[in-house]
N, C-alpha and C positions, 0 to 999 in steps of 0.2 A: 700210700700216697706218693705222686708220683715227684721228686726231686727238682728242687728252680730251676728253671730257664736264665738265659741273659734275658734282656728287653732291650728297646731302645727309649733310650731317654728323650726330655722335652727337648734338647739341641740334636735330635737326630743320632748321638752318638750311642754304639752298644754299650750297655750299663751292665754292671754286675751287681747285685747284692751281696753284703757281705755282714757278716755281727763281729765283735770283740767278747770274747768273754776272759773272765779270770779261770784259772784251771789248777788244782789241789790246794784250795781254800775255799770257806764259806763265808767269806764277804768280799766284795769289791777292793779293789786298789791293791790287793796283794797276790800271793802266786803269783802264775806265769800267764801272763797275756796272750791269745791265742787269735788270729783274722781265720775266720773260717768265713770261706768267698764260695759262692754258688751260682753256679753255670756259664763255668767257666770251658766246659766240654769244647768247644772250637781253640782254643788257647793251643801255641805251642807253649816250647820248654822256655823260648827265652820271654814270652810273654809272662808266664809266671814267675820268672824270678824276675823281672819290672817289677809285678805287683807285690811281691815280697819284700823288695829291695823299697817300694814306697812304703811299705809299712813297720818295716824296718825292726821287727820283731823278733823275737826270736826265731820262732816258724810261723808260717801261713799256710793253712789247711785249704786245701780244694777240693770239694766235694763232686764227684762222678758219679754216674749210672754205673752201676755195676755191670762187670762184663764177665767174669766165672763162679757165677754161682752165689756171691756177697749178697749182702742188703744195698751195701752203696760201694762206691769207690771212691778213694781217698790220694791225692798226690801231696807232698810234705814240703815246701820249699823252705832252706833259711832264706839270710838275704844275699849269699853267695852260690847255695847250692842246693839241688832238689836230692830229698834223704830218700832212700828207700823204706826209711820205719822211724818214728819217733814216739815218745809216748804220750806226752801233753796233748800232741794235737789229737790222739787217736781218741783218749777219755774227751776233751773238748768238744771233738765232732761229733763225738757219737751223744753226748749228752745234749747239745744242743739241737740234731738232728730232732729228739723224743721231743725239747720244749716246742720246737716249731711246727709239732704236729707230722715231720716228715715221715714219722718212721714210728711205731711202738713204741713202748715202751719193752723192756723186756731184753731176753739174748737176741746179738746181733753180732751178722759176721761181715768183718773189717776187711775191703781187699784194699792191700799197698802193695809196695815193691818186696815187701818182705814175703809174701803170702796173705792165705785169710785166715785173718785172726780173731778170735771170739771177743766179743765187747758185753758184756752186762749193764746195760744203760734205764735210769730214770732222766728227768727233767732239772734234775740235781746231783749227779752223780753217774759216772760209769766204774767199771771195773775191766782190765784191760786186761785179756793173758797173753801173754807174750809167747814167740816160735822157743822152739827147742835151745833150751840155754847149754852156752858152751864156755868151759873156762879153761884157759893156759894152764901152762906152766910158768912157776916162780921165776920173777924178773927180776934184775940186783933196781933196788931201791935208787942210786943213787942219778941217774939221770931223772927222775920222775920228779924226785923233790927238790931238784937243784932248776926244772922246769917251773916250780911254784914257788921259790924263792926260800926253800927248808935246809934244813941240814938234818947230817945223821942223827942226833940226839932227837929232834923232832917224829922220828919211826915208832909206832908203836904197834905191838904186835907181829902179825903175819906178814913175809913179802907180798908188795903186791904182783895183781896178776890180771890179764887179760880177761872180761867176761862180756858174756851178749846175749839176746834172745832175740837177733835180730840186728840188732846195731849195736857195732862193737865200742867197749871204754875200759880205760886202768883203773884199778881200785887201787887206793894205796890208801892205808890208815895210817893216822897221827897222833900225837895227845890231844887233849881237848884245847891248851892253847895256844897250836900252832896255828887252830885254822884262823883266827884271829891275825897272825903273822903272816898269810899267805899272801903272797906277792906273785901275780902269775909274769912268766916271759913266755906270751902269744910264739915269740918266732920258735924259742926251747921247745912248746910246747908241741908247734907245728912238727917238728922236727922228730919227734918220740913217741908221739901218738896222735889220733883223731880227738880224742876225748878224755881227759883225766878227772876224776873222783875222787876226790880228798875228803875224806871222812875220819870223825871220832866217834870208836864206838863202847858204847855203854849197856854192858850184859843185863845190869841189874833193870833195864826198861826194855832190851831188846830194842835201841836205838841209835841211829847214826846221826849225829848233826853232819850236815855236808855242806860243800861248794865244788861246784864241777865248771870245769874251765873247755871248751871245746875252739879253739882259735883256728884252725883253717877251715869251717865250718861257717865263720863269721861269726861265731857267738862268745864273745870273750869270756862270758859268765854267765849260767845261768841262774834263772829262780829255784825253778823249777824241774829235774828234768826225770821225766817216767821210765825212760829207756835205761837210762844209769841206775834207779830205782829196780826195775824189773832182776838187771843183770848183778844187781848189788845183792840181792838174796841168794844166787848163786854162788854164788864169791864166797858168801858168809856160810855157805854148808862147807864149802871145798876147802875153806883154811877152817873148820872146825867149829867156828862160832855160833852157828846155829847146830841142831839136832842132825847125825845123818841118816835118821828115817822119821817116814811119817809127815805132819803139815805145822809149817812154823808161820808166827806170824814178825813184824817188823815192823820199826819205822822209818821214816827217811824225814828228818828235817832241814830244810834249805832252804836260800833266798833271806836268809836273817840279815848278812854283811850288807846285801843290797839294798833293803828296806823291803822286801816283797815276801814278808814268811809265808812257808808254804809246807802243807805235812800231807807227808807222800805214804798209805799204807798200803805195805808187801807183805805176801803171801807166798811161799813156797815147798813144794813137794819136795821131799827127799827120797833116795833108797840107795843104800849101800855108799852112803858119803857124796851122793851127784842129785844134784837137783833135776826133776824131772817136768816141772811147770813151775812158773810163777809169774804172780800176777801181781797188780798196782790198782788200788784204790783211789779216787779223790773228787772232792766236791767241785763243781763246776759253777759260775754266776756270771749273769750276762753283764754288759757296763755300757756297750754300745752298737748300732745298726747303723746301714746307712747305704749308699752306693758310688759306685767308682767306675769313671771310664775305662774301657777295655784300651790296654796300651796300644801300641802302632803295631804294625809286623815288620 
């Protein structure tokens, strides 16, 4: 079926459709809020980040015709900057693509800026795999947690280290009750990375309670985020905590401090101590529809 159009509204102006939905939760008012706007294909770049910046979300999903090969295309905007890959929007979009009737249900492949990427999607649910995950080398802890307001006593476990399947973030682990203590500095934060993941992790459920902080990004906090999720399984084979062969599974819970819980399920491939796929699970639920003028040029 073929993907929305703009129209023009009853004041003559171009109108866009667009939903809200919650994305890695099964009810309303929690997760991470996602605008997935549709037919938006004439938009430039700074038209989208307007409608990003009105709705002032974490991301805003733009749904595209596909043009190499995908089901659809996808552009990612925050409200400062357009991502080459994120994860929330990517499970968002594609699950609400299947309830609008746009698309199957079933495998579907994702083009962004990252590549095309496999999507597993119902009407309640996608499963997102992410590109070829790549993790650093060991970083000294101490500008990381001095960015989130920690100290050394606060470190638990492994150094942290750079990971991505797509979009790159620090992992840095801590006790369980630092992340309670966390206190981010945006400018620190700008200053030492894109994206920091602060996680406690708990072997005996194979789980991380998280908060990830992304400030030159425009996102000071998130709920929710699938990208940091994805790259967090990698993480977790390369300092050891997961299995290094064979398919593990995880959790990622965040968005508690915020009031928006949100439970993020990873899956990853291992062989020879390297993660070789991994993917993110999570429930998707609509909240709201509606339409919006196309901004000025």
């Amino acid at each position: 079926m073929a993907l929305s159009r703009a129209r023009t509204g009853a004041y003559g102006f171009g109108m866009l459709r667009y939903e809200i939905v919650d994305v890695f939760t099964d009810r309303p008012y929690a997760g991470n809020p996602l605008a997935v706007v549709f037919g938006a294909d004439a938009l430039d770049a700074d038209q989208l980040l307007s409608i990003a910046s009105e709705f002032n979300l974490s991301e805003t999903a733009f749904v595209l015709p596909p043009a190499s090969g995908g089901s659809y295309r996808v552009r990612i905007c925050t409200p400062r900057t357009e991502l080459p890959f994120a994860g929330h929007p990517s499970v968002g979009t594609a699950a609400t693509l299947v309830r609008l009737g746009q698309l199957a249900a079933g495998p579907l492949i994702q083009e962004c800026g990252a590549g095309n990427l496999p999507v597993e999607a119902t009407a309640e649910r996608a499963t997102l795999t992410g590109g070829a995950p790549t993790v650093g080398p060991e970083l000294d802890p101490a500008p990381y947690l001095d960015a989130v307001g920690l100290r050394a006593a606060d470190l638990a476990g492994p150094a942290p280290r750079l990971a991505g399947t797509g979009i790159d973030s620090v992992h840095l682990l801590v006790r369980p009750d630092a992340l309670a203590r966390t206190a981010p500095d945006l400018a620190r934060i700008r200053a030492v990375a894109h994206t920091i993941s602060v996680s406690a992790w708990d072997p005996a459920s194979a789980t991380s309670r998280a908060r990830v902080f992304a400030g030159d990004l425009g996102v000071p906090e998130d709920p929710a985020t699938g990208s940091a999720a994805l790259a967090h399984g990698a993480y977790l084979v390369a300092v050891g905590l997961l299995p290094a062969d064979g398919d593990s599974g995880y959790t990622v819970r965040q968005g508690v401090e915020m009031g928006r819980p949100s439970t993020l399920a990873g899956a990853v491939t291992a062989v020879a101590g390297r993660a070789t796929c991994c993917r993110v699970t999570g429930g998707v639920v609509p909240v709201a529809a509606g339409e919006l003028r196309e901004p000025p040029r």
